[in-house]
PDB file of N, CA, C and O in Angstrom:
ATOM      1  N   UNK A   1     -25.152  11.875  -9.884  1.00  0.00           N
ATOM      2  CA  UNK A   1     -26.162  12.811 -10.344  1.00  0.00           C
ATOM      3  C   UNK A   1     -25.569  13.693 -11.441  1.00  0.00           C
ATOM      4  O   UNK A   1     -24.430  14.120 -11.252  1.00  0.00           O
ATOM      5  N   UNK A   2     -26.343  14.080 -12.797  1.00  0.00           N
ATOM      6  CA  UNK A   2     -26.027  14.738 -13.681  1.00  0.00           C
ATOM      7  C   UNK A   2     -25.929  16.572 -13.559  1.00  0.00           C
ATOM      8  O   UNK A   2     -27.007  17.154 -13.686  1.00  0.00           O
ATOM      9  N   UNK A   3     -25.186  17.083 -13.418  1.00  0.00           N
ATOM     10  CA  UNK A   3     -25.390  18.230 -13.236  1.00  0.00           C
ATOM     11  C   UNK A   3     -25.949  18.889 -14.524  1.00  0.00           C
ATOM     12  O   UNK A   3     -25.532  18.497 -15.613  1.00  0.00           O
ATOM     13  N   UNK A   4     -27.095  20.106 -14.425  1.00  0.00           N
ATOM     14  CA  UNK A   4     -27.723  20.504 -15.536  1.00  0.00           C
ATOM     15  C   UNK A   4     -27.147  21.946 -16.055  1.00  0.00           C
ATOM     16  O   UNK A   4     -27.609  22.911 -15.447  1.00  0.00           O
ATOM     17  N   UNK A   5     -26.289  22.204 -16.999  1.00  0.00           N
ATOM     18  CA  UNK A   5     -25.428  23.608 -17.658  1.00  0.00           C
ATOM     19  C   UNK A   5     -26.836  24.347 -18.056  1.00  0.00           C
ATOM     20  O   UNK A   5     -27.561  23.678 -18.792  1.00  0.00           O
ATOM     21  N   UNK A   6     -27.231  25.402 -17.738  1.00  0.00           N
ATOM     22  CA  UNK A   6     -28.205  25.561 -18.750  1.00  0.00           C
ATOM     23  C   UNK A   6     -27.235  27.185 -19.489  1.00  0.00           C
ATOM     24  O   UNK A   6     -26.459  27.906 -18.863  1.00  0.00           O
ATOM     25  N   UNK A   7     -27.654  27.316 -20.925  1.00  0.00           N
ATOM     26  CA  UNK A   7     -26.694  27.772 -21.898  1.00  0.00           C
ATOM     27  C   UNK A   7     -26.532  27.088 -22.963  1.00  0.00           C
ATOM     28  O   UNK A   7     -27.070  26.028 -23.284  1.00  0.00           O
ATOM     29  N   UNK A   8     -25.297  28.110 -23.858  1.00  0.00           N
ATOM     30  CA  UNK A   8     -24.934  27.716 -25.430  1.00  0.00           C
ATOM     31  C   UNK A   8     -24.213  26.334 -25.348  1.00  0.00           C
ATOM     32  O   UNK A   8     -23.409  26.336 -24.416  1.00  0.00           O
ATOM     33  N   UNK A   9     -24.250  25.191 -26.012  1.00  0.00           N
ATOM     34  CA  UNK A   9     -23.095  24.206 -25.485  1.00  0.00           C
ATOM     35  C   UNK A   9     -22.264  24.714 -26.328  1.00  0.00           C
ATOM     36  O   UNK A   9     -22.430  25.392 -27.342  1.00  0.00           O
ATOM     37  N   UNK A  10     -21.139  24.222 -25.678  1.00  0.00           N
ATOM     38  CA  UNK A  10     -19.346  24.066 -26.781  1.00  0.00           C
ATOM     39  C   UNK A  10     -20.329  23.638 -27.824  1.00  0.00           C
ATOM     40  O   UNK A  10     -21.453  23.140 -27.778  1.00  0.00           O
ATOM     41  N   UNK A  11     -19.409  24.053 -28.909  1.00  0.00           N
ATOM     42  CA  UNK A  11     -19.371  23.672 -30.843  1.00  0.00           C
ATOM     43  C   UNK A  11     -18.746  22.377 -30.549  1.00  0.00           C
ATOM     44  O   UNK A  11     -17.789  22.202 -29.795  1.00  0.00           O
ATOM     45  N   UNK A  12     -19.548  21.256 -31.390  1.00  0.00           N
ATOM     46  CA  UNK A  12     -19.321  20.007 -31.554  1.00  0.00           C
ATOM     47  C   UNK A  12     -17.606  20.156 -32.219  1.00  0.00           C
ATOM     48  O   UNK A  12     -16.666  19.407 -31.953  1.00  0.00           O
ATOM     49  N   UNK A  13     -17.601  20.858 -32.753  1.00  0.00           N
ATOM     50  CA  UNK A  13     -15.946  20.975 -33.897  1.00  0.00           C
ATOM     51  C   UNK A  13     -14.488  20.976 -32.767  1.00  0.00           C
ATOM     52  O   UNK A  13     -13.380  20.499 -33.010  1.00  0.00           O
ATOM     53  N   UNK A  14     -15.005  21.764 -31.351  1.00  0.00           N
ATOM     54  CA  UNK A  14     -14.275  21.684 -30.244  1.00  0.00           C
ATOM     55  C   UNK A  14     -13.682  20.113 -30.034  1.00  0.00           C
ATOM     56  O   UNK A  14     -14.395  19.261 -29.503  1.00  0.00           O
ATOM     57  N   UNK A  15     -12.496  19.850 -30.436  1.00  0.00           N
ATOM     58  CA  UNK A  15     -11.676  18.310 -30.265  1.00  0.00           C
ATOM     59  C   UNK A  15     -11.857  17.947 -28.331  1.00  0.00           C
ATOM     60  O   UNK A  15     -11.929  18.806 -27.452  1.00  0.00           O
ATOM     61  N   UNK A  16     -11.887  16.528 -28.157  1.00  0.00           N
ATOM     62  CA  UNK A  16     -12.081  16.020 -27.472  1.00  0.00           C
ATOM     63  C   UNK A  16     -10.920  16.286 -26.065  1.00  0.00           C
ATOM     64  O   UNK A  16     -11.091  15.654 -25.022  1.00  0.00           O
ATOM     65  N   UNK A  17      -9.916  17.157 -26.196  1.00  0.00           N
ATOM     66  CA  UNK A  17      -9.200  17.114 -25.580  1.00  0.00           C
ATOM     67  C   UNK A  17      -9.299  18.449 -24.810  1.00  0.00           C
ATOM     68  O   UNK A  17      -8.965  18.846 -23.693  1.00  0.00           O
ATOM     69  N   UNK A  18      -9.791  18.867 -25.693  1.00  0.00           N
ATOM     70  CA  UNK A  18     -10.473  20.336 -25.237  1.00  0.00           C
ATOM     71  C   UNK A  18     -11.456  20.784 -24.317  1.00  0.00           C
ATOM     72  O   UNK A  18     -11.293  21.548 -23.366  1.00  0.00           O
ATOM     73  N   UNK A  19     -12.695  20.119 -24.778  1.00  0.00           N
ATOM     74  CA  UNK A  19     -13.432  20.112 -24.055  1.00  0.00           C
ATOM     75  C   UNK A  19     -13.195  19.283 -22.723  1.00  0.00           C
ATOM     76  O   UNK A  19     -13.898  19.749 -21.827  1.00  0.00           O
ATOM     77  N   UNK A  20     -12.565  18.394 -22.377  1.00  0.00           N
ATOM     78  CA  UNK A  20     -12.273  17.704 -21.144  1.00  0.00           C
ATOM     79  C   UNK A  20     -11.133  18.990 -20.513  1.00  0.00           C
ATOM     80  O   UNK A  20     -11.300  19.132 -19.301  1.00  0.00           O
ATOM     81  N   UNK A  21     -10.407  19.610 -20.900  1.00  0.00           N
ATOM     82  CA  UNK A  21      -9.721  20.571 -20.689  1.00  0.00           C
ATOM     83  C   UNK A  21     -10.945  21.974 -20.062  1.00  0.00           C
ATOM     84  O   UNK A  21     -10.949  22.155 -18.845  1.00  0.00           O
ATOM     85  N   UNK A  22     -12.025  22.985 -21.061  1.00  0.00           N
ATOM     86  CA  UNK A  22     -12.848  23.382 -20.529  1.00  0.00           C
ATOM     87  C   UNK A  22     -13.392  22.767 -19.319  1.00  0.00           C
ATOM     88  O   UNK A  22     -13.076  23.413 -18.319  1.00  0.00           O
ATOM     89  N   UNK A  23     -14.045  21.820 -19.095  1.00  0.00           N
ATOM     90  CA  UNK A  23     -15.172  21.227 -18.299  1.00  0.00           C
ATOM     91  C   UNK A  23     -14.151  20.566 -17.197  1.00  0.00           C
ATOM     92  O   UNK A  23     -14.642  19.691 -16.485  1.00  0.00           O
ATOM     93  N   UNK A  24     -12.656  20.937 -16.978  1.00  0.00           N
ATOM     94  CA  UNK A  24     -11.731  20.639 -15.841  1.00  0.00           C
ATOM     95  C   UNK A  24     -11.989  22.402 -15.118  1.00  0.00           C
ATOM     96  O   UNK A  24     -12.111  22.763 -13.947  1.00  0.00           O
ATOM     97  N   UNK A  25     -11.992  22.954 -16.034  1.00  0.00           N
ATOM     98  CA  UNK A  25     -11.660  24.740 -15.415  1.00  0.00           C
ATOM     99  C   UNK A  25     -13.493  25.139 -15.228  1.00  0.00           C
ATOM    100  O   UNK A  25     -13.851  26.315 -15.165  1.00  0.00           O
ATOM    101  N   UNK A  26     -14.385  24.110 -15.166  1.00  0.00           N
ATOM    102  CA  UNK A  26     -15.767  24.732 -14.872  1.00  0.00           C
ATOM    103  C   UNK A  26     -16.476  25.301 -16.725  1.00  0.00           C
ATOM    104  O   UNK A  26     -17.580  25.791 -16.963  1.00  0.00           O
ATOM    105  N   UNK A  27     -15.881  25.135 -17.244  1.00  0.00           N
ATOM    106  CA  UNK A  27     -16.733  25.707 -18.748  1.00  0.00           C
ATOM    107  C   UNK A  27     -17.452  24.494 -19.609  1.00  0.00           C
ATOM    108  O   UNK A  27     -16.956  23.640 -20.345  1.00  0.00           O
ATOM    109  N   UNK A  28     -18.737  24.742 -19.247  1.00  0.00           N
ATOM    110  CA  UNK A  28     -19.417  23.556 -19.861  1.00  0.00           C
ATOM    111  C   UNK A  28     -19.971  24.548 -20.990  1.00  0.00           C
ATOM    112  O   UNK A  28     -19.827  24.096 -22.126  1.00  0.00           O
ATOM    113  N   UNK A  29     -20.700  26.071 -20.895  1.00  0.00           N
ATOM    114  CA  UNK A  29     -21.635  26.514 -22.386  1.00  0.00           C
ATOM    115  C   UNK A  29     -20.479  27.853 -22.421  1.00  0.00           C
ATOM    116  O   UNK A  29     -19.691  28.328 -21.604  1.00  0.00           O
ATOM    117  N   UNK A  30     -20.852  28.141 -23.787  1.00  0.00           N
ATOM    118  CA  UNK A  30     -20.210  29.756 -24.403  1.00  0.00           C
ATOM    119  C   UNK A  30     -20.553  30.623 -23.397  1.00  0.00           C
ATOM    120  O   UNK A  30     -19.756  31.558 -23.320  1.00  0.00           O
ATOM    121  N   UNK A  31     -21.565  30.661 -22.492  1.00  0.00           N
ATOM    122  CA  UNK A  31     -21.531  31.873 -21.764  1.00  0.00           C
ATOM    123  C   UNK A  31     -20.499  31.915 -20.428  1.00  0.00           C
ATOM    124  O   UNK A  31     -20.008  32.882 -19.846  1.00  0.00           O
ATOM    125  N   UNK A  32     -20.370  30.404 -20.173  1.00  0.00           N
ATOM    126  CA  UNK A  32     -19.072  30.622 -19.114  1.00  0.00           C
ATOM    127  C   UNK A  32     -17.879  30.831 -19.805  1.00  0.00           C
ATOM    128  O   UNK A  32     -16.948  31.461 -19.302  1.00  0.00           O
ATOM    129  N   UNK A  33     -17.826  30.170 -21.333  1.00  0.00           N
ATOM    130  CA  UNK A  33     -16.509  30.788 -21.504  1.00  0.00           C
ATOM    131  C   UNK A  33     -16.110  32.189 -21.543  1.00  0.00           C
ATOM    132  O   UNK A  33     -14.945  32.568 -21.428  1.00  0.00           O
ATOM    133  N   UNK A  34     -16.952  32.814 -21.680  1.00  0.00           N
ATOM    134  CA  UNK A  34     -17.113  34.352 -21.754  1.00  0.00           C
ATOM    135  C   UNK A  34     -16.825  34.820 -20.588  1.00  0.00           C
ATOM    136  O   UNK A  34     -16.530  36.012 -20.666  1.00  0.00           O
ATOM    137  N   UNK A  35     -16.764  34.248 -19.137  1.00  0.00           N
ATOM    138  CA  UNK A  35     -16.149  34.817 -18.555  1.00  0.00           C
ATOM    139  C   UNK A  35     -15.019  34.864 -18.297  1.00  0.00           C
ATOM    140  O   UNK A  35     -14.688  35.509 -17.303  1.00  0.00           O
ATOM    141  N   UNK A  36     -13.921  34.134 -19.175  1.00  0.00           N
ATOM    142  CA  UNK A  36     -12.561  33.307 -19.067  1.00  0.00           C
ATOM    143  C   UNK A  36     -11.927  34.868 -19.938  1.00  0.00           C
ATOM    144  O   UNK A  36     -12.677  35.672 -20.492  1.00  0.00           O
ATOM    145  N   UNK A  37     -10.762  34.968 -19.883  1.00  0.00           N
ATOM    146  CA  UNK A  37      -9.716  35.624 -21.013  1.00  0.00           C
ATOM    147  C   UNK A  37      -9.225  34.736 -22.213  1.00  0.00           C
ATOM    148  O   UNK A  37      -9.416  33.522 -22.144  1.00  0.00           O
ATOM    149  N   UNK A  38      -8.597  35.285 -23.319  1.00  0.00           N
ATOM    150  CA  UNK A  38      -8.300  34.321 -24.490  1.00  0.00           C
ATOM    151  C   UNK A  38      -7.399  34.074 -24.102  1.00  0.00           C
ATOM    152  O   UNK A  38      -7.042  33.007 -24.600  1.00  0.00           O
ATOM    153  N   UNK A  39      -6.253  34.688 -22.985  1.00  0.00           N
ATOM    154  CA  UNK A  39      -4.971  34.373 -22.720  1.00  0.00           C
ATOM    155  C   UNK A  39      -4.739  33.029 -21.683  1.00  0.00           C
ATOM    156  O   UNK A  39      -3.781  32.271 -21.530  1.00  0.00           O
ATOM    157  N   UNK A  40      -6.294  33.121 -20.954  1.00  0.00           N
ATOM    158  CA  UNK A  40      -6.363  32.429 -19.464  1.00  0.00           C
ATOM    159  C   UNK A  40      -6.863  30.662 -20.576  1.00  0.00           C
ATOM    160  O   UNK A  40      -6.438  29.508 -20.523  1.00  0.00           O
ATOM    161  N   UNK A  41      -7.932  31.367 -21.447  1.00  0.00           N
ATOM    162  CA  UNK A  41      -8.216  29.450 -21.863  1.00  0.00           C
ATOM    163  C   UNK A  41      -7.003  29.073 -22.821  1.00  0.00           C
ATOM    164  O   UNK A  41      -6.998  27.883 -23.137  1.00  0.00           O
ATOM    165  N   UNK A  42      -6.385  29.537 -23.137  1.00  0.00           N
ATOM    166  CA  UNK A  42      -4.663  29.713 -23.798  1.00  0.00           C
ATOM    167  C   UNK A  42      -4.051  28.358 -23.272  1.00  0.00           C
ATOM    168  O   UNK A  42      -3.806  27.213 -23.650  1.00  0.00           O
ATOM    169  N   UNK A  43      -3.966  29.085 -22.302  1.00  0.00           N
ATOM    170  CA  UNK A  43      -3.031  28.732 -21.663  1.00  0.00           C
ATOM    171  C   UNK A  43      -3.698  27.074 -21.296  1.00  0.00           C
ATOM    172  O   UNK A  43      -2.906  26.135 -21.212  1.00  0.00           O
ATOM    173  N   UNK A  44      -4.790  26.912 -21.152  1.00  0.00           N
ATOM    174  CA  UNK A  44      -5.738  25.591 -20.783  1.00  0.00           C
ATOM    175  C   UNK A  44      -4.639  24.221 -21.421  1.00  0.00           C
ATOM    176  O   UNK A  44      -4.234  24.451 -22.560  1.00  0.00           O
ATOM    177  N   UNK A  45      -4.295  23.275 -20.985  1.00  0.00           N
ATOM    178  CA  UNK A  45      -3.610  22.359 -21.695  1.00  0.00           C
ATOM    179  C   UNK A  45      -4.495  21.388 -22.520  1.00  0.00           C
ATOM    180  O   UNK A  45      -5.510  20.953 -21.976  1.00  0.00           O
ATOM    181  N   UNK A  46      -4.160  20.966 -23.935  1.00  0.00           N
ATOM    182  CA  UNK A  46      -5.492  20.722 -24.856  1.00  0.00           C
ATOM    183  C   UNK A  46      -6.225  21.432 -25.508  1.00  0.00           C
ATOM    184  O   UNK A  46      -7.119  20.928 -26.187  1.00  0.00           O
ATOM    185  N   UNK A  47      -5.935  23.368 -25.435  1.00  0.00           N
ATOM    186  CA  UNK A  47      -6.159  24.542 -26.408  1.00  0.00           C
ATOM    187  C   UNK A  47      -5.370  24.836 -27.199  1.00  0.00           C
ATOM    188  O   UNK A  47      -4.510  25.666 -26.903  1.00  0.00           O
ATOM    189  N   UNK A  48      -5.407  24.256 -28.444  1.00  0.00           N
ATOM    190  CA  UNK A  48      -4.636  25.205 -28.895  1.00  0.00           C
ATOM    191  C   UNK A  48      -5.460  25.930 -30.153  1.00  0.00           C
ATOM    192  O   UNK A  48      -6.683  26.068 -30.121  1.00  0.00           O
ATOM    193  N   UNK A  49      -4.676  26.347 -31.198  1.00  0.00           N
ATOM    194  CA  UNK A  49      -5.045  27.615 -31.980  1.00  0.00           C
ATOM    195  C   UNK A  49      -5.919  27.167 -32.545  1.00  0.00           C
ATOM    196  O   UNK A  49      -6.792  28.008 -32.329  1.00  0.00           O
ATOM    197  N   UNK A  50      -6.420  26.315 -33.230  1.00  0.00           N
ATOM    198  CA  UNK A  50      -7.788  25.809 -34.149  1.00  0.00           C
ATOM    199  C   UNK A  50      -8.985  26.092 -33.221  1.00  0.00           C
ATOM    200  O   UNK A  50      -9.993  26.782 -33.377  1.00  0.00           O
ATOM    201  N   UNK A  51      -8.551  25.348 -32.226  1.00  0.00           N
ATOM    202  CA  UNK A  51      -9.830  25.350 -30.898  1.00  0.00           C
ATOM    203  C   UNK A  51      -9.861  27.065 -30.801  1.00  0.00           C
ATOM    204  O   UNK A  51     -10.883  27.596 -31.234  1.00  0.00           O
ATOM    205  N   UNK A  52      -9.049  27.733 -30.388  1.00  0.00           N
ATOM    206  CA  UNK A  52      -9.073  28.763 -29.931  1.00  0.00           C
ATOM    207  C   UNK A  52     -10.239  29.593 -30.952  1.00  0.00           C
ATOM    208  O   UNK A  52     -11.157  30.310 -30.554  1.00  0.00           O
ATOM    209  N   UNK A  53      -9.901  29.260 -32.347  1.00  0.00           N
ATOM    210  CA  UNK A  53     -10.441  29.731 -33.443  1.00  0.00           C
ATOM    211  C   UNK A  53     -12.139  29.850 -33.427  1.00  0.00           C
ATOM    212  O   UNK A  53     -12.817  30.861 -33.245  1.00  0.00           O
ATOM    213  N   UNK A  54     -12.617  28.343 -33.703  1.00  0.00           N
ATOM    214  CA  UNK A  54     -13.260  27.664 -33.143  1.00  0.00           C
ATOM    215  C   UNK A  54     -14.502  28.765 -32.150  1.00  0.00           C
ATOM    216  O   UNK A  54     -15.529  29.374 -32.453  1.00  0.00           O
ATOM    217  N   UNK A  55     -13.815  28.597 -31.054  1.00  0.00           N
ATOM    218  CA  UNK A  55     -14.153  29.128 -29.600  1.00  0.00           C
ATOM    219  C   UNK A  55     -14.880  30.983 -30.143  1.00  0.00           C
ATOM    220  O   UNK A  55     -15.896  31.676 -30.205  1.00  0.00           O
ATOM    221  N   UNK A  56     -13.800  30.951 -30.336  1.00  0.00           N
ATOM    222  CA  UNK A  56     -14.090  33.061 -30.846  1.00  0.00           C
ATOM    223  C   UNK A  56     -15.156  33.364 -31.973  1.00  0.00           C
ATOM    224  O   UNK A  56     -15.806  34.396 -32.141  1.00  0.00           O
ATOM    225  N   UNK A  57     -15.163  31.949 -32.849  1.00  0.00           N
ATOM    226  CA  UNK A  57     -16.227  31.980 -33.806  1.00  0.00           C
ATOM    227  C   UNK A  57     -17.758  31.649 -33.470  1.00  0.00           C
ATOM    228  O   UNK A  57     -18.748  32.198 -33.954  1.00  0.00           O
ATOM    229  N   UNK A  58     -17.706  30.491 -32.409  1.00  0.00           N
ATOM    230  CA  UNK A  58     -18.810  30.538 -31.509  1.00  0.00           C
ATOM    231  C   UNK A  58     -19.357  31.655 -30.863  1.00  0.00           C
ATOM    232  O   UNK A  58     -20.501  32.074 -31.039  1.00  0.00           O
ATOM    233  N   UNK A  59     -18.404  32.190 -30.011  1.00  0.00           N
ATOM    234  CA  UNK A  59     -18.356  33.256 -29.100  1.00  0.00           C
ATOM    235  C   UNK A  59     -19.319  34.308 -30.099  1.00  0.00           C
ATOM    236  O   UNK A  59     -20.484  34.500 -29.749  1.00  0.00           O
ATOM    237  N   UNK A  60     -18.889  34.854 -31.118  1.00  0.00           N
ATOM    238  CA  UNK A  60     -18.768  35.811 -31.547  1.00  0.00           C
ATOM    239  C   UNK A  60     -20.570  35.500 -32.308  1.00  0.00           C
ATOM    240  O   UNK A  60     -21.223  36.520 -32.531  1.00  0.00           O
ATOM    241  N   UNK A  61     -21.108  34.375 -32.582  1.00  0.00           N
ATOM    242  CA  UNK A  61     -22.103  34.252 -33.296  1.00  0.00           C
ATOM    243  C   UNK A  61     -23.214  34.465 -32.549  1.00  0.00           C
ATOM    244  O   UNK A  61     -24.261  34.883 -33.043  1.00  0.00           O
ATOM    245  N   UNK A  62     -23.022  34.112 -30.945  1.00  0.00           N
ATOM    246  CA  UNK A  62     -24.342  34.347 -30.048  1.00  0.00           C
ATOM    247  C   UNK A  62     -23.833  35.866 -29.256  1.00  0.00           C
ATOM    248  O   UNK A  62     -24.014  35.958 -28.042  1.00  0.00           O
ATOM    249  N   UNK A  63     -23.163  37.086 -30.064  1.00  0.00           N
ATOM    250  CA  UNK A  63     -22.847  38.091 -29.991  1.00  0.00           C
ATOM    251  C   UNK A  63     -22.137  38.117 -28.295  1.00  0.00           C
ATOM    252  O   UNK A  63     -22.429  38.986 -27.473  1.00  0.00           O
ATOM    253  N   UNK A  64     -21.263  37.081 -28.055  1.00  0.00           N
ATOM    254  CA  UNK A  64     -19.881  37.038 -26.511  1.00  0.00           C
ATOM    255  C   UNK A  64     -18.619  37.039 -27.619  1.00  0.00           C
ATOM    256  O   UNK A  64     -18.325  37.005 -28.814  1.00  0.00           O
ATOM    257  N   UNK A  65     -18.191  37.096 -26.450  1.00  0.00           N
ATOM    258  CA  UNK A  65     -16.740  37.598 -26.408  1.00  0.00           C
ATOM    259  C   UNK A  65     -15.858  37.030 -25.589  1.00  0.00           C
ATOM    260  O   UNK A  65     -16.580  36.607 -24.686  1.00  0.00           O
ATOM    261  N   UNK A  66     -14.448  36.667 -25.246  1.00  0.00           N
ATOM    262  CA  UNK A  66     -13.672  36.458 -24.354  1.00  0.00           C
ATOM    263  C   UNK A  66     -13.275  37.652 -23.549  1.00  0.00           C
ATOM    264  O   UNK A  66     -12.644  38.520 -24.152  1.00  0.00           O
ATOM    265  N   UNK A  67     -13.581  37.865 -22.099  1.00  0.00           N
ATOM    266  CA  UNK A  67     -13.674  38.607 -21.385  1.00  0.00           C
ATOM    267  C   UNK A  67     -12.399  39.087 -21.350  1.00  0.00           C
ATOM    268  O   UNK A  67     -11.460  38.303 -21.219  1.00  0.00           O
ATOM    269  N   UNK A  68     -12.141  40.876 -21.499  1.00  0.00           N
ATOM    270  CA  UNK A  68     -11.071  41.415 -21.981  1.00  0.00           C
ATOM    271  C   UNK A  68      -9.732  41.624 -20.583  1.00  0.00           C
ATOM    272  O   UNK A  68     -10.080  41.508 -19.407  1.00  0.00           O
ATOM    273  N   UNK A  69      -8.803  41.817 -20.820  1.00  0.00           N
ATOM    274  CA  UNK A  69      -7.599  41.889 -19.971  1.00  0.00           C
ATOM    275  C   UNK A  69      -7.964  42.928 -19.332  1.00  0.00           C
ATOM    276  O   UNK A  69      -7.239  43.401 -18.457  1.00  0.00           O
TER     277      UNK A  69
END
């Protein structure tokens, strides 16, 4: 059975390694990533700085944020 995210999806630009990385830790749309830290999806194996980039530029366009320390 398909489970249904309802929300922003990940930015297509998000590399493939990434998103299998998100959607291991539960983050299928921008609004769950918003509940993550930049340090906590950091650390995600398959994040690194482009993605991260990426991520904050999304974040930042449907006015979220990475949930602060």
């Amino acid at each position: 059975m398909t489970e249904l995210h309802t929300g922003t999806p990940l930015p297509q630009k998000v590399s493939k390694p990434a998103v299998r990385a998100l959607h291991q830790h539960g983050i299928f749309t921008l609004e769950q990533l918003a509940t993550k830290s930049f340090k906590e999806v950091q650390a995600y194996h398959g994040v690194g700085p482009k993605v991260l980039r990426v991520l904050e530029e999304a974040l930042s366009a449907k006015g979220l944020s990475f949930l602060t320390d």
